[in-house]
VEXKOL-927437 format. One record per residue (C-alpha): residue in three letters; x, y, z. Coordinates in steps of 0.001 Angstrom, whole numbers, plus 500000, padded with zeros to 6 digits. Last residue first. Layout:
REM VEXKOL-927437
ALAXYZ
...
END
This chain:
REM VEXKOL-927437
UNK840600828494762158
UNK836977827885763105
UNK834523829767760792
UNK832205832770760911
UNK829698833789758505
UNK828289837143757644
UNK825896838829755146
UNK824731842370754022
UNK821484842040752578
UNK820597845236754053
UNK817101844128755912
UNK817130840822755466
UNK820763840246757211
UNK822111837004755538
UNK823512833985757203
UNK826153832568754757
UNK825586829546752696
UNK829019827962752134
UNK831109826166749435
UNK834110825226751346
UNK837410826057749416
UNK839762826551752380
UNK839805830373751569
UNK835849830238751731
UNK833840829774748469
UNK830663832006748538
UNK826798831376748499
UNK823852833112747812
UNK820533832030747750
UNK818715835118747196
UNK821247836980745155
UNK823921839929745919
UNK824860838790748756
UNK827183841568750171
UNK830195841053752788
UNK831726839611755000
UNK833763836718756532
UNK835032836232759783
UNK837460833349760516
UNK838235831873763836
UNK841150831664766431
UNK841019830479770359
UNK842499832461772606
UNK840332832955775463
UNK839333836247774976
UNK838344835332771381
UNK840701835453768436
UNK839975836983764950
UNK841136836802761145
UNK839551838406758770
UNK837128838155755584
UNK835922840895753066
UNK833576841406750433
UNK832789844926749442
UNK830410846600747425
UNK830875849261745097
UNK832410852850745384
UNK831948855624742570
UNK828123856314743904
UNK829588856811748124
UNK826753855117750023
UNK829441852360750533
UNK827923848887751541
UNK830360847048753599
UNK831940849787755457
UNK833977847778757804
UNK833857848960761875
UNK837362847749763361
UNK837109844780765732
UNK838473844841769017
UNK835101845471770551
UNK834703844293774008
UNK831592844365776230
UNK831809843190779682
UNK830391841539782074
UNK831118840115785538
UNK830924836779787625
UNK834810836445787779
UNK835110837074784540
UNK832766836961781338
UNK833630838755778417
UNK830767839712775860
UNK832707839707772543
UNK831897842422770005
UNK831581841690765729
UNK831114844320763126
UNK828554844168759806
UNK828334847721757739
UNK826432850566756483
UNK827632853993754343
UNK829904856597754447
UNK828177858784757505
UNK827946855697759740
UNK825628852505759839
UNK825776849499761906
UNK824790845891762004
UNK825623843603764784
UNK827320840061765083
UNK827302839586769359
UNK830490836485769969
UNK829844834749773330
UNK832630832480774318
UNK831463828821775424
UNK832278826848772373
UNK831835829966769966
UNK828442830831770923
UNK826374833442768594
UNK824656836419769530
UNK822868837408766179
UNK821721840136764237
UNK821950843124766776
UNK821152846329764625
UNK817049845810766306
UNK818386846557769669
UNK819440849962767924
UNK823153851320767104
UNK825438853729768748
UNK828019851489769290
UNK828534852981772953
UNK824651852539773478
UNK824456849090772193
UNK827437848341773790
UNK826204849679777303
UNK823093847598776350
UNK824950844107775752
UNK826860844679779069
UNK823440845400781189
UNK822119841462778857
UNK825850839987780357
UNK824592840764783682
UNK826938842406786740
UNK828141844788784961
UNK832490845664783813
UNK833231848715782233
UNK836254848115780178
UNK835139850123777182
UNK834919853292779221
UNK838332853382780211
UNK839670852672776844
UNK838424855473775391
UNK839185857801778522
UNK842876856226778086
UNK842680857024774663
UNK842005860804775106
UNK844733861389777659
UNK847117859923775412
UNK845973862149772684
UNK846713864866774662
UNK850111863765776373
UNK850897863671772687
UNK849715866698771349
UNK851538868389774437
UNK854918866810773549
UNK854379867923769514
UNK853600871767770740
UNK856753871555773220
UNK858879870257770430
UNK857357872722768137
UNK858603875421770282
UNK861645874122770390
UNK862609874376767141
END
């Protein structure tokens, strides 16, 4: 018994060691918000071209890019901090298959709630247009045209909370 006590207390101070070195590198700080945008392009993994849109949410700067991983393609969201004349990129947003290139698993609409640094709460929404001009209903009941990504026809929208 305690062996495995040992075993669990070293997979722990493992892991730990792991997140911290996760964490570490996401809180690089540069000295231009476009050196920031490239570190996340590189830490995301994804092309200049996977960037859809750098939108400003009444000051905050929001970056909506497009990624794709073993199980299929997807929209995410980063926030470009700025502080004290610095940088930095921030994902606290969990990577959403969208598009599954699994055959037995369809589409997927989603929507969640976000803050920004500052505190201030909106409402991302998801998903697959599966027409032209497509539109959805939001939770408030707002008949909306989303913007839609050309290339995957995945689409996103963001609202005020």
């Amino acid at each position: 018994m305690k062996q495995y006590k040992i075993i669990l207390l070293l997979v722990l101070i493992l892991a730990g060691c792991s997140s911290a070195k996760d964490n570490q590198e996401e809180q690089q700080w540069f000295n231009s918000e476009e050196k920031a945008i490239e570190h996340g392009i590189q830490s995301e993994n994804i092309n200049k071209s996977d960037i859809l849109e750098k939108v400003d949410l009444n000051g905050e700067k929001v970056i909506v890019f497009r990624f794709t991983e073993s199980d299929g393609k997807g929209i995410c969201i980063a926030h470009i901090i700025h502080k004290n004349n610095k940088y930095q990129w921030n994902r606290n947003f969990q990577h959403i298959i969208l598009k599954s290139d699994k055959p037995n698993i369809g589409n997927l609409d989603v929507s969640a709630d976000f803050k920004t640094s500052q505190g201030k709460k909106y409402r991302l929404y998801l998903g697959v247009a599966d027409k032209q001009n497509f539109t959805f209903e939001t939770d408030d009941g707002l008949e909306t045209t989303p913007t839609i990504d050309k290339k995957t026809n995945m689409y996103y929208y963001i609202m005020t909370k």
